[in-house]
PyMOL Python script that loads the backbone (N, CA, C, O; Angstrom):
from pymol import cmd

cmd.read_pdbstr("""\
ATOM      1  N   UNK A   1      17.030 -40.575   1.492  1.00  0.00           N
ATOM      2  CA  UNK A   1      16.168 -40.818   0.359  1.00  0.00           C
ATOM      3  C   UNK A   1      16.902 -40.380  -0.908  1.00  0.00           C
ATOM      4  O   UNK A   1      17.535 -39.326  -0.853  1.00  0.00           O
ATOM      5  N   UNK A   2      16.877 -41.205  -2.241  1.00  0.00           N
ATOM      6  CA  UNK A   2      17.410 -40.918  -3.606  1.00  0.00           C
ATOM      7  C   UNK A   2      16.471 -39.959  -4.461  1.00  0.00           C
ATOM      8  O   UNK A   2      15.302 -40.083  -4.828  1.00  0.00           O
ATOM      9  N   UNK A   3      17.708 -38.649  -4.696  1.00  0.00           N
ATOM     10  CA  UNK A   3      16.873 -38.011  -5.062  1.00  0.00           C
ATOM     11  C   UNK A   3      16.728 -37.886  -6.795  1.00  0.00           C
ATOM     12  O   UNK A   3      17.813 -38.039  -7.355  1.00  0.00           O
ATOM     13  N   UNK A   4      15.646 -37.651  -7.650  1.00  0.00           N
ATOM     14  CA  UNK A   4      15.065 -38.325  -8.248  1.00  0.00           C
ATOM     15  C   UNK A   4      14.490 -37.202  -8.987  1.00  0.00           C
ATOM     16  O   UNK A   4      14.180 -37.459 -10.151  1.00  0.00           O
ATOM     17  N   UNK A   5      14.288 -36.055  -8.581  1.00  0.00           N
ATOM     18  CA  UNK A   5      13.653 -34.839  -9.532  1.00  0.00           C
ATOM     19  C   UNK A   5      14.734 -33.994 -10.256  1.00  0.00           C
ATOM     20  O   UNK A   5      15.882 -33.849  -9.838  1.00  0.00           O
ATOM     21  N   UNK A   6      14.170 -33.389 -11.527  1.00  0.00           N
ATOM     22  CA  UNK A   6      15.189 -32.583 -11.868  1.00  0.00           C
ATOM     23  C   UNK A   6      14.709 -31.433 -12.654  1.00  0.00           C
ATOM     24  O   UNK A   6      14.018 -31.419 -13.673  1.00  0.00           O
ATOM     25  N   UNK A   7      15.355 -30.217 -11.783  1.00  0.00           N
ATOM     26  CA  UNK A   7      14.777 -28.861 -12.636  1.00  0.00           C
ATOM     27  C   UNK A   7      15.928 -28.662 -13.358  1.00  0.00           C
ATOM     28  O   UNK A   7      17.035 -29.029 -12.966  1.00  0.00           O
ATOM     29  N   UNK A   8      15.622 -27.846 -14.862  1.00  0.00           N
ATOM     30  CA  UNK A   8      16.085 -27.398 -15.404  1.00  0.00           C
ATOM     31  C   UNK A   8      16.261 -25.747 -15.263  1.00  0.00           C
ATOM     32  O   UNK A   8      15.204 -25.123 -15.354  1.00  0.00           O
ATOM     33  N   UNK A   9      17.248 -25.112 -15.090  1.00  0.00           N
ATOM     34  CA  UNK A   9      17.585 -23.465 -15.686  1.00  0.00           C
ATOM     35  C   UNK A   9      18.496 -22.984 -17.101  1.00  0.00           C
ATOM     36  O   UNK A   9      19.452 -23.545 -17.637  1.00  0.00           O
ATOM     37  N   UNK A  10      17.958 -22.033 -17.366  1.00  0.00           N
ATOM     38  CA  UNK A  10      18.571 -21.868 -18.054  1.00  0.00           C
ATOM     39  C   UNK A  10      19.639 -20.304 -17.736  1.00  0.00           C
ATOM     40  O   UNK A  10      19.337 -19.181 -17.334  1.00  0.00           O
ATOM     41  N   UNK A  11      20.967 -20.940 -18.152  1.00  0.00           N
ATOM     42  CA  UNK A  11      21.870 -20.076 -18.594  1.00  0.00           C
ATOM     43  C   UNK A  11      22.734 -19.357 -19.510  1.00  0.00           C
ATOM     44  O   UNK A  11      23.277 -20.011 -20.400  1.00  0.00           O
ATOM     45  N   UNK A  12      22.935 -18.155 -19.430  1.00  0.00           N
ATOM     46  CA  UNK A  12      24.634 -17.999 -20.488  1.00  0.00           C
ATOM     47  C   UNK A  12      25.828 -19.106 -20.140  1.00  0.00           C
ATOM     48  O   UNK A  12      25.782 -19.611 -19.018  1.00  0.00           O
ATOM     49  N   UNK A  13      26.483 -19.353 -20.695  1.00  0.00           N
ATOM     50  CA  UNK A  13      27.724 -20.118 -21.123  1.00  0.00           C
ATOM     51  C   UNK A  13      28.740 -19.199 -19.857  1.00  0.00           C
ATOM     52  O   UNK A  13      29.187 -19.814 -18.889  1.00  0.00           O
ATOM     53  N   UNK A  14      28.923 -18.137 -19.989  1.00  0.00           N
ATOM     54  CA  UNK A  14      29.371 -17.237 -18.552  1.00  0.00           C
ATOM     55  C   UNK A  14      29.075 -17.814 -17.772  1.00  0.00           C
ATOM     56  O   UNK A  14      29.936 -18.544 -17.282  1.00  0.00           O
ATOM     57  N   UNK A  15      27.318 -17.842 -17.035  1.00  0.00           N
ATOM     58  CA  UNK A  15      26.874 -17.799 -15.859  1.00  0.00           C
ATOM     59  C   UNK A  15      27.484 -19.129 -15.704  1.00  0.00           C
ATOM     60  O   UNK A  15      28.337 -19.173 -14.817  1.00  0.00           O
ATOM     61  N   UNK A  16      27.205 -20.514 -16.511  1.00  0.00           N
ATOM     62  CA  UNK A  16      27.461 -21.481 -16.299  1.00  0.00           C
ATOM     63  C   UNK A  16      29.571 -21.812 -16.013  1.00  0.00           C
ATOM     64  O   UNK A  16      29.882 -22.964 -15.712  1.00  0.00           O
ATOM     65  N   UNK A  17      30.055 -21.365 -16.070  1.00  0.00           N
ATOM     66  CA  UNK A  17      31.566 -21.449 -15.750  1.00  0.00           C
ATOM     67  C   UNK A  17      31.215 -20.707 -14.296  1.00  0.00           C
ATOM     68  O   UNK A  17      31.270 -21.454 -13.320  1.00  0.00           O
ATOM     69  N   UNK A  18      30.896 -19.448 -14.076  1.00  0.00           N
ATOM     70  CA  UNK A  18      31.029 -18.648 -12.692  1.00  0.00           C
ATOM     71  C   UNK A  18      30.521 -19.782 -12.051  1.00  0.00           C
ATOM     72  O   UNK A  18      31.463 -20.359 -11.509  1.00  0.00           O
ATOM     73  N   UNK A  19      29.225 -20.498 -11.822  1.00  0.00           N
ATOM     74  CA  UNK A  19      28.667 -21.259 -11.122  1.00  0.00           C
ATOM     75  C   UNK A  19      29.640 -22.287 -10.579  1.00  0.00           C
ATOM     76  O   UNK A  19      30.017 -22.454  -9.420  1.00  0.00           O
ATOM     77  N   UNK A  20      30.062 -23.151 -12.058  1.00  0.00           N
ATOM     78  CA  UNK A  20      31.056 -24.141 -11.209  1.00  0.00           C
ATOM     79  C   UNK A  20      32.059 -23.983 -10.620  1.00  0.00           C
ATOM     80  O   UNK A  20      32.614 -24.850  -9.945  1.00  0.00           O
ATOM     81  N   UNK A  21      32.606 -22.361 -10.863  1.00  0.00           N
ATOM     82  CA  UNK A  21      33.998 -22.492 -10.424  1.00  0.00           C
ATOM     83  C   UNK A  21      33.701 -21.838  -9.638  1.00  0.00           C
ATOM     84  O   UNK A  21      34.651 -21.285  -9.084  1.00  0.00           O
ATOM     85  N   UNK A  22      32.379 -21.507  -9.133  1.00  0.00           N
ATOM     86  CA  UNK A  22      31.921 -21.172  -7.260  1.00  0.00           C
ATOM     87  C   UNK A  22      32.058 -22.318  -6.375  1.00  0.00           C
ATOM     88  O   UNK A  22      32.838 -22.371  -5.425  1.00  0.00           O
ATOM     89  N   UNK A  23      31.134 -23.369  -6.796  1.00  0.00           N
ATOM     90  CA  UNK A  23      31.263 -25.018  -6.473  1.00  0.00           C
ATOM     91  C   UNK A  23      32.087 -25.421  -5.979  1.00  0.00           C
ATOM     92  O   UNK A  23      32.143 -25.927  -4.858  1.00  0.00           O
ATOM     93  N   UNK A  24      33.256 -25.187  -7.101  1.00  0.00           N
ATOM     94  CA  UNK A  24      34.545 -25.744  -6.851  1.00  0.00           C
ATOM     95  C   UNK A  24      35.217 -25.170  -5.626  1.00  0.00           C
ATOM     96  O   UNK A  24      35.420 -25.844  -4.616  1.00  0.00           O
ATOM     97  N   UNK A  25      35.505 -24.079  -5.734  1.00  0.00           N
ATOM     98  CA  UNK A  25      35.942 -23.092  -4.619  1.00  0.00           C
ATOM     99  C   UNK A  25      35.458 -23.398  -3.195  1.00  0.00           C
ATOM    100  O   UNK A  25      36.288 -23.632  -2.317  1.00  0.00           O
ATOM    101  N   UNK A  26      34.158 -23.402  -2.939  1.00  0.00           N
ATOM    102  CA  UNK A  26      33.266 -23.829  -2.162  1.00  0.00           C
ATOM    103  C   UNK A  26      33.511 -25.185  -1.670  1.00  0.00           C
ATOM    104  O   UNK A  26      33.147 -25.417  -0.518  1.00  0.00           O
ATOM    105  N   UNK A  27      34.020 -26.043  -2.289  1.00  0.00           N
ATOM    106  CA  UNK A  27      34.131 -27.868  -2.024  1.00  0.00           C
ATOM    107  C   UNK A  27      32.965 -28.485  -2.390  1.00  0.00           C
ATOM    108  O   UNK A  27      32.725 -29.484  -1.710  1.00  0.00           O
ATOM    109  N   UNK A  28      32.232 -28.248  -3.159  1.00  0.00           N
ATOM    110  CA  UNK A  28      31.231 -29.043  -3.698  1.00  0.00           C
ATOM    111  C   UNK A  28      31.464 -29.616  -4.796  1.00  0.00           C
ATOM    112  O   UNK A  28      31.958 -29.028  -5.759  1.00  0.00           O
ATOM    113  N   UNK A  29      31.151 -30.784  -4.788  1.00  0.00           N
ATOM    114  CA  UNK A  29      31.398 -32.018  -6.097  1.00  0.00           C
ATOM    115  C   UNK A  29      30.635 -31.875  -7.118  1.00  0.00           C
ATOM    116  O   UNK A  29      30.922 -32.277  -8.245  1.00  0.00           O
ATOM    117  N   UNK A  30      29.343 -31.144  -6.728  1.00  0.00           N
ATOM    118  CA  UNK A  30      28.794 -30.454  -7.975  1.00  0.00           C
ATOM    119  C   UNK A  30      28.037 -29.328  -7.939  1.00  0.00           C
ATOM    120  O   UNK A  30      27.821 -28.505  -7.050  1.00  0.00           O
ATOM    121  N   UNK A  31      27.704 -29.429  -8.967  1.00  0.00           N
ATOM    122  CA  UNK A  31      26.775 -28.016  -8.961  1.00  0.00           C
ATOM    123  C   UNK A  31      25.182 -28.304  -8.693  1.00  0.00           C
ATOM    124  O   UNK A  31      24.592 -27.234  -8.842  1.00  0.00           O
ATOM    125  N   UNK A  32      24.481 -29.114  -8.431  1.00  0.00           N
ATOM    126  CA  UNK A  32      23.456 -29.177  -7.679  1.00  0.00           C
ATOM    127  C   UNK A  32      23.849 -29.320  -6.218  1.00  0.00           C
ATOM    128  O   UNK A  32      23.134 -28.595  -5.527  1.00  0.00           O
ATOM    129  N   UNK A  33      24.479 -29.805  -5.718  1.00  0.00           N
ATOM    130  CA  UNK A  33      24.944 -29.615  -4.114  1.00  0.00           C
ATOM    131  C   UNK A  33      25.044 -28.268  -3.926  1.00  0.00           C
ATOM    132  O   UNK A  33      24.562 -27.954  -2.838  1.00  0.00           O
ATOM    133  N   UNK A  34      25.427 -27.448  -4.476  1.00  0.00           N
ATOM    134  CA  UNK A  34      26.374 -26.303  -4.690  1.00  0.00           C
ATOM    135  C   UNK A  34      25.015 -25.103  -4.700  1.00  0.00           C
ATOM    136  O   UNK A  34      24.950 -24.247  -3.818  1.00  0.00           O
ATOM    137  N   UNK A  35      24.009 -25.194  -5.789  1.00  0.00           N
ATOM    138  CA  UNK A  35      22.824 -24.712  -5.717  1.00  0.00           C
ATOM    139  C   UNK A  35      21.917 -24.775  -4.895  1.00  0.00           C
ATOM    140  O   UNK A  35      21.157 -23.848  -4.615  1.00  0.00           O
ATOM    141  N   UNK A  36      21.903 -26.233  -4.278  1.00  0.00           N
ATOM    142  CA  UNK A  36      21.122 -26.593  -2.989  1.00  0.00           C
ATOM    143  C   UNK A  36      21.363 -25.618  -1.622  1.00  0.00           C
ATOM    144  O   UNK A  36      20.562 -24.995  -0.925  1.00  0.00           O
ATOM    145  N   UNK A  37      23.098 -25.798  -1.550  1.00  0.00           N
ATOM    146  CA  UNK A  37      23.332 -25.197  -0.066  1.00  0.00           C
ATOM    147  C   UNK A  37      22.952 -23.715  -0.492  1.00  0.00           C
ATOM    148  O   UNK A  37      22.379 -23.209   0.473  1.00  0.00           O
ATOM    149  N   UNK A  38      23.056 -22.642  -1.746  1.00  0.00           N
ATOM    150  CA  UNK A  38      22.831 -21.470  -1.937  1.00  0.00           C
ATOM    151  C   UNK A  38      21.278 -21.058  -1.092  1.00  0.00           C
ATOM    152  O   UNK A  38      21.027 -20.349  -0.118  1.00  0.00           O
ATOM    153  N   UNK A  39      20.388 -21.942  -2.066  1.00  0.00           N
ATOM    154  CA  UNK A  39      19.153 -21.711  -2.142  1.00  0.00           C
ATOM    155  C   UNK A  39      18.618 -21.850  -0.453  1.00  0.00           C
ATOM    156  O   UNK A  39      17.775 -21.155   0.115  1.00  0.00           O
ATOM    157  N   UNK A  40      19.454 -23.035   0.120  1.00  0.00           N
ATOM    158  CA  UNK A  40      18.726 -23.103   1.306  1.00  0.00           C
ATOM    159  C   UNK A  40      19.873 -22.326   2.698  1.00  0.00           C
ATOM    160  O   UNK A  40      19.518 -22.577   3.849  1.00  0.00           O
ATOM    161  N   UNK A  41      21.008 -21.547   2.535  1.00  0.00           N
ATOM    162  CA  UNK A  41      21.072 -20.483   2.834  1.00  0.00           C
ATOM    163  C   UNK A  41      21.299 -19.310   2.555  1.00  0.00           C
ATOM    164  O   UNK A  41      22.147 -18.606   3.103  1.00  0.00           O
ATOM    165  N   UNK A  42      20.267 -18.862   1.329  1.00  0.00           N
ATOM    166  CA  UNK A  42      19.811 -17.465   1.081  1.00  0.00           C
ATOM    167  C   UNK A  42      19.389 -16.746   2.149  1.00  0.00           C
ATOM    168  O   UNK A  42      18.880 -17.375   3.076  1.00  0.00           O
ATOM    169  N   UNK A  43      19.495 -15.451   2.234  1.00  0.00           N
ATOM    170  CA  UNK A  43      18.809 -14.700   2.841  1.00  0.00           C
ATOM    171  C   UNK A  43      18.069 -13.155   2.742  1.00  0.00           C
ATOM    172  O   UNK A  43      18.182 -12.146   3.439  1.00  0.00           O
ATOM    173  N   UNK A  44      17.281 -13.468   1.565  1.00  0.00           N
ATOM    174  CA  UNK A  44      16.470 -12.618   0.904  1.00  0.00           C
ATOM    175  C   UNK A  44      15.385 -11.988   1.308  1.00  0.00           C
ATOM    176  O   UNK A  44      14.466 -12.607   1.844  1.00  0.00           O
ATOM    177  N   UNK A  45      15.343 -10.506   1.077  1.00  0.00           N
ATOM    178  CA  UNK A  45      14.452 -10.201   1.228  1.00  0.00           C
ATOM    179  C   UNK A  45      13.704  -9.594  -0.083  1.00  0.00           C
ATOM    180  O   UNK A  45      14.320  -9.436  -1.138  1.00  0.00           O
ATOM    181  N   UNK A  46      12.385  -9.279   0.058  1.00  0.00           N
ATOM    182  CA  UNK A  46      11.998  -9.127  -1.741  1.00  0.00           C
ATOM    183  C   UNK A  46      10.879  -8.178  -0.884  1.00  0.00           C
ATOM    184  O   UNK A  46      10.322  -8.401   0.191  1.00  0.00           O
ATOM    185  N   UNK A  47      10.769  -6.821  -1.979  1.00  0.00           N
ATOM    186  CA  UNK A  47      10.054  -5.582  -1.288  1.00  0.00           C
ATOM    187  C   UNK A  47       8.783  -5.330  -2.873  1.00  0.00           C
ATOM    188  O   UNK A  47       9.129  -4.805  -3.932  1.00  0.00           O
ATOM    189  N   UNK A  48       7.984  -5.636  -2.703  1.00  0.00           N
ATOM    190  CA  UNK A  48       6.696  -5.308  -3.440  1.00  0.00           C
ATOM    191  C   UNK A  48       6.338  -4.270  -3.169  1.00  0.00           C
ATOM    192  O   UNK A  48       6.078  -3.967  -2.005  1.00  0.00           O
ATOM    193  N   UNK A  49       6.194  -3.190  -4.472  1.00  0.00           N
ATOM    194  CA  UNK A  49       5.265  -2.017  -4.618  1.00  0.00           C
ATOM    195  C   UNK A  49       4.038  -2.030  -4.940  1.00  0.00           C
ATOM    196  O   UNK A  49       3.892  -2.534  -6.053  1.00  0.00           O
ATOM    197  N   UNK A  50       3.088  -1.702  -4.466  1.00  0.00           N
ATOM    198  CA  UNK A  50       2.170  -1.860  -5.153  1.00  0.00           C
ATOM    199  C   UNK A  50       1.873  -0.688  -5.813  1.00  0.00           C
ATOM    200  O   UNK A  50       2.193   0.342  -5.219  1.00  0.00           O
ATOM    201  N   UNK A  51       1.249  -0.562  -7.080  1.00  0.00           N
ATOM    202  CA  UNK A  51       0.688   0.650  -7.585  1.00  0.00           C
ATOM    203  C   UNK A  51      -0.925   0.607  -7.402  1.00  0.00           C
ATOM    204  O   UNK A  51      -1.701  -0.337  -7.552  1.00  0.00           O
ATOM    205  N   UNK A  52      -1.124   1.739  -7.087  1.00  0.00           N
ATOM    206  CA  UNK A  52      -2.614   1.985  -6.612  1.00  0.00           C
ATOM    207  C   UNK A  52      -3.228   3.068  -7.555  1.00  0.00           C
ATOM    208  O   UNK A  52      -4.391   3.440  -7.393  1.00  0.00           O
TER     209      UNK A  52
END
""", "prot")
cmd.dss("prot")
cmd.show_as("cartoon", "prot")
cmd.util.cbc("prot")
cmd.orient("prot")
């Protein structure tokens, strides 16, 4: 399927060079491929405090 949506982020001018020249390194042709494989093998965990 053609994909067809598009989020925007925003970055520093930094973040945006580190990113591609992760990509690149990586073998990805771009930087949404490149963000895709990140996001879908992250492996995060996220710890909530609650205040009571």
């Amino acid at each position: 399927m053609a994909k067809k949506e598009v989020i925007t982020i925003r970055v520093e001018e930094q973040e945006k060079k580190y990113l591609l020249q992760k990509a690149a390194e990586n073998g990805f042709n771009s930087l949404s491929e490149y963000m895709l494989f990140v996001a879908k093998n992250a492996n995060i965990t996220v710890m909530i405090e609650r205040k009571i």
